[in-house]
N, C-alpha and C positions, 0 to 999 in steps of 0.2 A: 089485726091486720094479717100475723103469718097463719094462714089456713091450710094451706097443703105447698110444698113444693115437687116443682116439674125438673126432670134431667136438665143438663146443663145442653141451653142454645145457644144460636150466634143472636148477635140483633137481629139481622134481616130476619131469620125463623121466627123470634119475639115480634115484631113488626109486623109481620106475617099475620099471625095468630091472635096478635092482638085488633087488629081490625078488623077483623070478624067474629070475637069473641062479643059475651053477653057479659061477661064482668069483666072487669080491670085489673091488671098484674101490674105489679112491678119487675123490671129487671135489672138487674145486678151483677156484671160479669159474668155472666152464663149464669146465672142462678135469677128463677121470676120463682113469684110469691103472689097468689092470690089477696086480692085485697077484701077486704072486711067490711061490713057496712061501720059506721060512728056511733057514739051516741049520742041522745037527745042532747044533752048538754054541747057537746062536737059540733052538732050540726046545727045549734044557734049561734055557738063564738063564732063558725067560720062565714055565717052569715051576716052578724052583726058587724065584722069585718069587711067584710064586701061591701055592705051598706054604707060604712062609714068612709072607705076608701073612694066607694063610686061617688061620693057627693063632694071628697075632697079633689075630686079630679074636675068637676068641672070646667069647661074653659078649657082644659088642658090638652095633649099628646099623649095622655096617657089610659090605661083600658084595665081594667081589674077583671079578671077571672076565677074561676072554682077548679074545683077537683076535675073537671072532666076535663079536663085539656094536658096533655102530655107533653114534658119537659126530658130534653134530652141532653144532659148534664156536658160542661167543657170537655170533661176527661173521654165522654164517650162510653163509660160504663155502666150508667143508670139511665133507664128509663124511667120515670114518676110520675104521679098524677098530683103537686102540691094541693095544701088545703087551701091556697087563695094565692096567687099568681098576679104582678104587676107587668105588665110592658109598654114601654114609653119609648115613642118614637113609630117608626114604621116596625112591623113584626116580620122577626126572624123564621123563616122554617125551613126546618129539615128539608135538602132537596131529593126532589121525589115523595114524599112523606108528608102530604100538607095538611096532616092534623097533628104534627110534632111541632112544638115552637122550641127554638134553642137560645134566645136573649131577655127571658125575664131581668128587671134589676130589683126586683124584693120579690122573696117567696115568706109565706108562713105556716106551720105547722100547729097544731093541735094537738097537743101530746094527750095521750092514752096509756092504760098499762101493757095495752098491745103492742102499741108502736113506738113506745118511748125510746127503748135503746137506738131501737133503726133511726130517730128521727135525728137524736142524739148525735149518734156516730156516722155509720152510713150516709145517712146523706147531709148530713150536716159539713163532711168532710167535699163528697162532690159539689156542694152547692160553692164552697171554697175554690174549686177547683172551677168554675163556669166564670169566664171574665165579663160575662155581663153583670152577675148578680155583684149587688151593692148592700143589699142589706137582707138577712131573714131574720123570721122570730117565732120563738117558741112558746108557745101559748099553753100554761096551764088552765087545765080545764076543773081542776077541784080549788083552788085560791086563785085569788086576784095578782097574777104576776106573769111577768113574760119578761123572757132573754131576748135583748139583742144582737144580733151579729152584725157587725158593721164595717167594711172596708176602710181602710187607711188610706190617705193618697199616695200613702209608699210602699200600698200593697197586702201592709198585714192587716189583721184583724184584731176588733176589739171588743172585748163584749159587757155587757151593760144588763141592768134591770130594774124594771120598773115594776115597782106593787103596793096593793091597795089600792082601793076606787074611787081613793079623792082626784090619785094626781090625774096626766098625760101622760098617754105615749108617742114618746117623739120620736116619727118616722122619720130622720135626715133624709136619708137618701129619695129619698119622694117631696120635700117640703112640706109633711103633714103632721099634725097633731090630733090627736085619736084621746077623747077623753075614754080613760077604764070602766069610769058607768057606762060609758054607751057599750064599751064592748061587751061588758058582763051584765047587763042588759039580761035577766030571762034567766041565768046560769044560779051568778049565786044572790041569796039573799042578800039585803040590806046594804 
């Protein structure tokens, strides 16, 4: 993920520059970072996630997304592109800015040895900080396992994990159940 960084901008500069740009940054409190492509493995979990979500949404309010749609965190200091984006109900956007959505309620990550701390900390903390979101998950890409993060009705957080590709992963905050073979589907053997 981090490939070069640029001096420190405001959003509107970032906003700016990113919509005319040919590749995707993130920003960060005045600090953006060029984004990185994934790899083959990356780019199957976050598909086999999409797949799995879009079929559990049927019937629903609700609309599964990829990377290319831009999330612009509660706190107002991260700009991102998650690896797979839920929002349910009508969509929020950024006003002025109508390829920014601000009300995902689950995002997912795909951790990498690029991107692991960022996903980890960085925005792991702003996704805390956005009052839509309800749940995100971190998704290892070399074993069968992913963290929860889960909203409390009182606010806090709690977090969970599910591994090995017998069981489920149970999305609460969406009402879905994701069996781990399907996700890991392509990734890991057996």
């Amino acid at each position: 993920m981090a490939v070069r960084h640029i001096p420190w901008i405001s959003p509107e500069e970032f906003l700016d520059q990113e919509a005319v740009s040919e590749t995707k940054h993130m920003y960060y409190a005045g600090s953006v970072t060029a984004m990185a492509g994934g790899s083959y493995e990356h780019g199957i979990l976050a598909g086999n996630l999409l797949g799995e979500l879009y079929a559990c949404f049927r019937g629903r309010e609700c609309r599964v997304v990829g990377s290319d749609v831009l999330f612009q965190t509660g706190s107002k200091e991260m700009y991102t592109y998650p690896d797979v984006m839920v929002i349910c109900g009508p969509v929020a956007k950024m006003a002025a800015r109508p390829t920014v959505v601000t009300n995902p309620v689950f995002l997912a990550e795909v951790l990498s040895p690029s991107t692991e701390a960022v996903d980890r900390w960085a925005k792991s903390d702003q996704y805390r900080r956005s009052p839509s979101v309800r749940q995100f998950a971190l998704i290892s890409q070399d074993r069968a396992m992913i963290e929860l993060h889960t909203r409390q009705e009182d606010g806090t957080w709690r977090a969970s994990e599910v591994s090995g590709l017998d069981g489920d992963c149970e999305l609460t905050s969406l009402d879905c159940k994701i069996p781990m073979a399907a996700l890991y589907d392509g990734v890991l053997a057996g």
